[in-house]
N, CA, C and O atoms as a DFTB+ gen file, in Angstrom:
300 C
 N C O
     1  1       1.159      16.253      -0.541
     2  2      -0.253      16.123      -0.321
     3  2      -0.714      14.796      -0.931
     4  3      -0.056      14.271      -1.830
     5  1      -1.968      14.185      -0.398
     6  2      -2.017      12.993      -0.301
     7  2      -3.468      13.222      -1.300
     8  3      -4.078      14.256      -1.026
     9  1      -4.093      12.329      -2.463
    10  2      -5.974      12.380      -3.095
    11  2      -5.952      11.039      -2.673
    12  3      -4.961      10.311      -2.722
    13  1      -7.136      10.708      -2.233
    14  2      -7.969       9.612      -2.827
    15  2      -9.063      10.087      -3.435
    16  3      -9.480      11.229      -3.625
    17  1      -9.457       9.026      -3.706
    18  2     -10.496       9.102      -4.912
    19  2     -11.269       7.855      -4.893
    20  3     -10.464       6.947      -5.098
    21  1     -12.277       7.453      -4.766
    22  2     -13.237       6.145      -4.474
    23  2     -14.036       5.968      -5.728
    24  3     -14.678       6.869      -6.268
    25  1     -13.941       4.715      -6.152
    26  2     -14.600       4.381      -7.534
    27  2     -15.547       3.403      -7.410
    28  3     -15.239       2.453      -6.689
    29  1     -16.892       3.394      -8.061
    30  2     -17.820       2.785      -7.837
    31  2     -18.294       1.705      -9.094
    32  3     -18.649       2.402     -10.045
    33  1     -18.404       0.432      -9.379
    34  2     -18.557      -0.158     -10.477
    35  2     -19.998      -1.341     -10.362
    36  3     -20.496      -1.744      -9.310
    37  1     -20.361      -1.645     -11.546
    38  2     -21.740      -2.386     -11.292
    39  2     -21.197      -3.822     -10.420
    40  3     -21.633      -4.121      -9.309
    41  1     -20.495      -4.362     -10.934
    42  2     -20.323      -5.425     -10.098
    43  2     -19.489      -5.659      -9.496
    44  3     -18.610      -4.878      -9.862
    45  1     -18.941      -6.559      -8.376
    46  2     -17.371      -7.140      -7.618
    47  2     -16.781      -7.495      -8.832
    48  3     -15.713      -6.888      -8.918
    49  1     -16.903      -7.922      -9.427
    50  2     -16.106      -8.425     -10.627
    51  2     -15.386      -7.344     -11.355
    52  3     -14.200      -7.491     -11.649
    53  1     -16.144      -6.106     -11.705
    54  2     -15.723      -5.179     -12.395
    55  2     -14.597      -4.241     -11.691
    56  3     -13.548      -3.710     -12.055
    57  1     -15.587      -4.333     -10.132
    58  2     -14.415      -3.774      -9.606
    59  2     -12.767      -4.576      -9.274
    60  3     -11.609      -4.159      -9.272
    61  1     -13.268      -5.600      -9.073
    62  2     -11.656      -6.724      -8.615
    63  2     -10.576      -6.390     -10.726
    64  3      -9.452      -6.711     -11.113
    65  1     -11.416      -5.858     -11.224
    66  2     -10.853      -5.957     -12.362
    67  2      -9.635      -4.641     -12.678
    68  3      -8.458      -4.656     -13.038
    69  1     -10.350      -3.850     -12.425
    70  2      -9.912      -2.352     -11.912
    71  2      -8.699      -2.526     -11.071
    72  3      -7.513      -2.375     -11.366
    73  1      -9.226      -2.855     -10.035
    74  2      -8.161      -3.207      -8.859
    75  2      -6.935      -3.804      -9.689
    76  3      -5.899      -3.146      -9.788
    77  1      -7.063      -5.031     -10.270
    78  2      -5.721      -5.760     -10.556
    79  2      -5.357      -4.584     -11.589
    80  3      -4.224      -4.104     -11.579
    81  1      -6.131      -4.227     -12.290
    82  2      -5.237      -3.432     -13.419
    83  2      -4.378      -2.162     -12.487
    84  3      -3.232      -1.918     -12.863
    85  1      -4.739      -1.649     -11.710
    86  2      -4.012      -1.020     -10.882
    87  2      -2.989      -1.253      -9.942
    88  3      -2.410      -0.523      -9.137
    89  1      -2.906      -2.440     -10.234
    90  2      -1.833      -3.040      -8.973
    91  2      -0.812      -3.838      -9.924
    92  3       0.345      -3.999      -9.537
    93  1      -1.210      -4.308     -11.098
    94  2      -0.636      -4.219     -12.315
    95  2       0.401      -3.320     -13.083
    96  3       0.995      -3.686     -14.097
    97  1       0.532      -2.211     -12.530
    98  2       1.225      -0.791     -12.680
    99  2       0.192      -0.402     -14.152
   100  3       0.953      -0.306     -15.116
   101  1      -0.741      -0.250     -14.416
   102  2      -1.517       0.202     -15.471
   103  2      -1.019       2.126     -15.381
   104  3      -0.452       2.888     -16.164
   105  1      -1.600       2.267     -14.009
   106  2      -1.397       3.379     -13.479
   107  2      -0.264       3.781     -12.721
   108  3      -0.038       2.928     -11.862
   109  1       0.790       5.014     -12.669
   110  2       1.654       4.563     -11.761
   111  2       1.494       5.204     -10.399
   112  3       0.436       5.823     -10.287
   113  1       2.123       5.208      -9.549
   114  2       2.486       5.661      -8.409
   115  2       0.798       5.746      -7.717
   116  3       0.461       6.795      -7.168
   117  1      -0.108       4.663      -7.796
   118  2      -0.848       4.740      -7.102
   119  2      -1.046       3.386      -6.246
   120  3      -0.618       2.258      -6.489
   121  1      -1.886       3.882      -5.091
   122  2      -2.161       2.433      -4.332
   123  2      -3.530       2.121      -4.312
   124  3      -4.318       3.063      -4.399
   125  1      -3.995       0.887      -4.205
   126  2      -5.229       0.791      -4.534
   127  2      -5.886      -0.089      -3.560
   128  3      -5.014      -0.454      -2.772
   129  1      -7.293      -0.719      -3.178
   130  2      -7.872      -1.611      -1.891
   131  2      -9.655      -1.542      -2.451
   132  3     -10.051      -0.632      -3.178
   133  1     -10.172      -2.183      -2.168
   134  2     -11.378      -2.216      -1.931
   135  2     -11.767      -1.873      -0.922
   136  3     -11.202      -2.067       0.155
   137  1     -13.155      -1.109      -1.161
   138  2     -13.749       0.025      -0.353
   139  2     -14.835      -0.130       0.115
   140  3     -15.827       0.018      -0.600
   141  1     -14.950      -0.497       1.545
   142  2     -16.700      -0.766       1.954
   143  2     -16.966      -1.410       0.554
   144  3     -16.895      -0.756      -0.486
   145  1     -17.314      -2.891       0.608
   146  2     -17.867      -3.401      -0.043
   147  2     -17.185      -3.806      -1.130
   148  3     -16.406      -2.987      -1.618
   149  1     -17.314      -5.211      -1.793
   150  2     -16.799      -5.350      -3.100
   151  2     -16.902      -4.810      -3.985
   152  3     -16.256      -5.368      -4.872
   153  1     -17.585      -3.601      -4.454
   154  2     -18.332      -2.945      -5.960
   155  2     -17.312      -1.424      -5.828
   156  3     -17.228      -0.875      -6.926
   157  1     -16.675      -0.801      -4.883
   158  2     -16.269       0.271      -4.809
   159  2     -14.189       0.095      -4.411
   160  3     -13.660      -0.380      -3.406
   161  1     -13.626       0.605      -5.479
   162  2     -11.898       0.670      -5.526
   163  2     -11.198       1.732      -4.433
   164  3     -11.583       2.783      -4.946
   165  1     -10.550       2.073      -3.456
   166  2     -10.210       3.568      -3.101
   167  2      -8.720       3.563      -3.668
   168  3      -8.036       2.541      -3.736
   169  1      -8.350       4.687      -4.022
   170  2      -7.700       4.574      -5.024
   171  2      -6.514       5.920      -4.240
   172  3      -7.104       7.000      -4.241
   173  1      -5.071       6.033      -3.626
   174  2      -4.935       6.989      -3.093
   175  2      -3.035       6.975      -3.666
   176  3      -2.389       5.964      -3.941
   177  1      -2.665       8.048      -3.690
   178  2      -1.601       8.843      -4.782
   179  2      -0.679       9.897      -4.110
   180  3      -1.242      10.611      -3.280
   181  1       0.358      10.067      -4.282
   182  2       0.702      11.704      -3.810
   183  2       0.871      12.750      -4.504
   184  3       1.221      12.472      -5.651
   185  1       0.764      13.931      -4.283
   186  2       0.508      14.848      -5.647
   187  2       1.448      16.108      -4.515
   188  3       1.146      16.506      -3.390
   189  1       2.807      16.501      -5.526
   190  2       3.622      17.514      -5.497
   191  2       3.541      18.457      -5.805
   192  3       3.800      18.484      -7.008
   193  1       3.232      19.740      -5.305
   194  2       3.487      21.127      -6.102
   195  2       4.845      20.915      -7.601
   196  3       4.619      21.040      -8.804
   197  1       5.793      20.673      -7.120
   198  2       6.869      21.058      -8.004
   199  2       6.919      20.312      -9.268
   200  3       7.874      20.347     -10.044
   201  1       5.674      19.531      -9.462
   202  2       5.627      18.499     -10.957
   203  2       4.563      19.187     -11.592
   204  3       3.938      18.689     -12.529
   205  1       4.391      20.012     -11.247
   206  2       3.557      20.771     -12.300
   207  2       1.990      20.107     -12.407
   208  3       1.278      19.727     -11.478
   209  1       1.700      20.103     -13.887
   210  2       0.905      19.090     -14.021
   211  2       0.614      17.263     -14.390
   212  3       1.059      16.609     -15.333
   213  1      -0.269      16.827     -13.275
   214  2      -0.093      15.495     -12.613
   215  2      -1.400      14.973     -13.588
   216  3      -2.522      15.475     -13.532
   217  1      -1.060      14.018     -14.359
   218  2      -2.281      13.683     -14.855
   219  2      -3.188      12.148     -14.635
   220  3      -4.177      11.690     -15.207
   221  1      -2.106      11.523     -13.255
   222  2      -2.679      10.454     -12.374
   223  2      -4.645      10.595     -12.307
   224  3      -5.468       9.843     -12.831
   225  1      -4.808      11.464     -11.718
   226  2      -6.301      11.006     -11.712
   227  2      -6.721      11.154     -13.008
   228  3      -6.750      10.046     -13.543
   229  1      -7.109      12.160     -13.858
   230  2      -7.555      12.011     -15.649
   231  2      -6.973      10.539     -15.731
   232  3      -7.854       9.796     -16.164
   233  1      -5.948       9.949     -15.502
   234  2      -5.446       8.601     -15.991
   235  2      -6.385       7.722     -15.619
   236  3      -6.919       7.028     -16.484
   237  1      -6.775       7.594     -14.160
   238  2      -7.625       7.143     -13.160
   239  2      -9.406       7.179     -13.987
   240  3     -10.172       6.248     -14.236
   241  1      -9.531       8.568     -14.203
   242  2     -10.624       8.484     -13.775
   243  2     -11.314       7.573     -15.658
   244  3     -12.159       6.682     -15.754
   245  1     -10.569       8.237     -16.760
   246  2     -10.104       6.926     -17.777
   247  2     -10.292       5.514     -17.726
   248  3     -11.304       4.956     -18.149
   249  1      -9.393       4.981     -17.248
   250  2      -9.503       3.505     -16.993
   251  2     -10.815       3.549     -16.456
   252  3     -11.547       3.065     -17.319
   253  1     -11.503       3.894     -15.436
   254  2     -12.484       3.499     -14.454
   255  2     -13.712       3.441     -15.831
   256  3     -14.485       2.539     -16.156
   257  1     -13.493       4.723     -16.381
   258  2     -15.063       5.151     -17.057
   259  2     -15.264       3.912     -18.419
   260  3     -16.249       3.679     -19.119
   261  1     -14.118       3.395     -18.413
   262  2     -13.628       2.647     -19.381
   263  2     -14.068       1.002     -19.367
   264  3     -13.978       0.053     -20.146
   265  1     -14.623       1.263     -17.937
   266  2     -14.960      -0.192     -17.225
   267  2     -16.244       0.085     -16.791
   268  3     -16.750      -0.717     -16.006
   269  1     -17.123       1.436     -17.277
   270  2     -18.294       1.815     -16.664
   271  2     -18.049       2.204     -15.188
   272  3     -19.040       2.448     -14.499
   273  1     -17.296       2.252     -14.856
   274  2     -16.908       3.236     -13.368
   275  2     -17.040       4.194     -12.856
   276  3     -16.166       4.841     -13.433
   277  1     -17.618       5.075     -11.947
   278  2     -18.214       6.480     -11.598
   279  2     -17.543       6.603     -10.286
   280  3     -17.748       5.990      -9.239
   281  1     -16.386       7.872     -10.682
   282  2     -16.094       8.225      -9.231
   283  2     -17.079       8.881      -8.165
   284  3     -17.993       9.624      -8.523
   285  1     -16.777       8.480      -6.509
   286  2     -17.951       8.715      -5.977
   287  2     -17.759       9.025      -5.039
   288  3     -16.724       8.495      -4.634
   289  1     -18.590      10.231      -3.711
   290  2     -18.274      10.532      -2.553
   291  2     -17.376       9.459      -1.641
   292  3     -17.467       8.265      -1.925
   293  1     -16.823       9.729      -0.944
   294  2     -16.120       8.304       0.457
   295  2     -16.098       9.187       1.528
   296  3     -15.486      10.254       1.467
   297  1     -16.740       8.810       2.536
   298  2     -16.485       9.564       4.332
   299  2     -16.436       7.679       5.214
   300  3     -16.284       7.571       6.431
């Protein structure tokens, strides 16, 4: 099974910051892009039954809040 998760930050800057730290391997096994607009990260992962507990997004959502970041609806 596949999450994304869309992150929202005050500025392009904050977000391009995010971004590199994620593409950086800060986080692992995730992929990352800018989302409608420079200010928002989408952020997408795979998540296995058989690993138990996955603590990728808490990791995620960490870094983000860490940068003033608010995860946020995406359609």
């Amino acid at each position: 099974m596949n999450a994304q998760i869309v992150y929202a930050f005050d500025s392009g800057q904050t977000a391009n910051r995010f971004l590199n730290r994620l593409k950086s391997g800060e986080v692992a096994r995730v992929k990352a892009r800018l989302h409608k607009g420079s200010n928002t990260v989408q952020v997408s992962y795979s998540l296995t039954d058989s690993q138990g507990y996955d603590s990728t997004c808490a990791d995620l959502d960490d870094l983000a809040a860490s940068m003033n970041g608010v995860e946020v609806s995406h359609s």
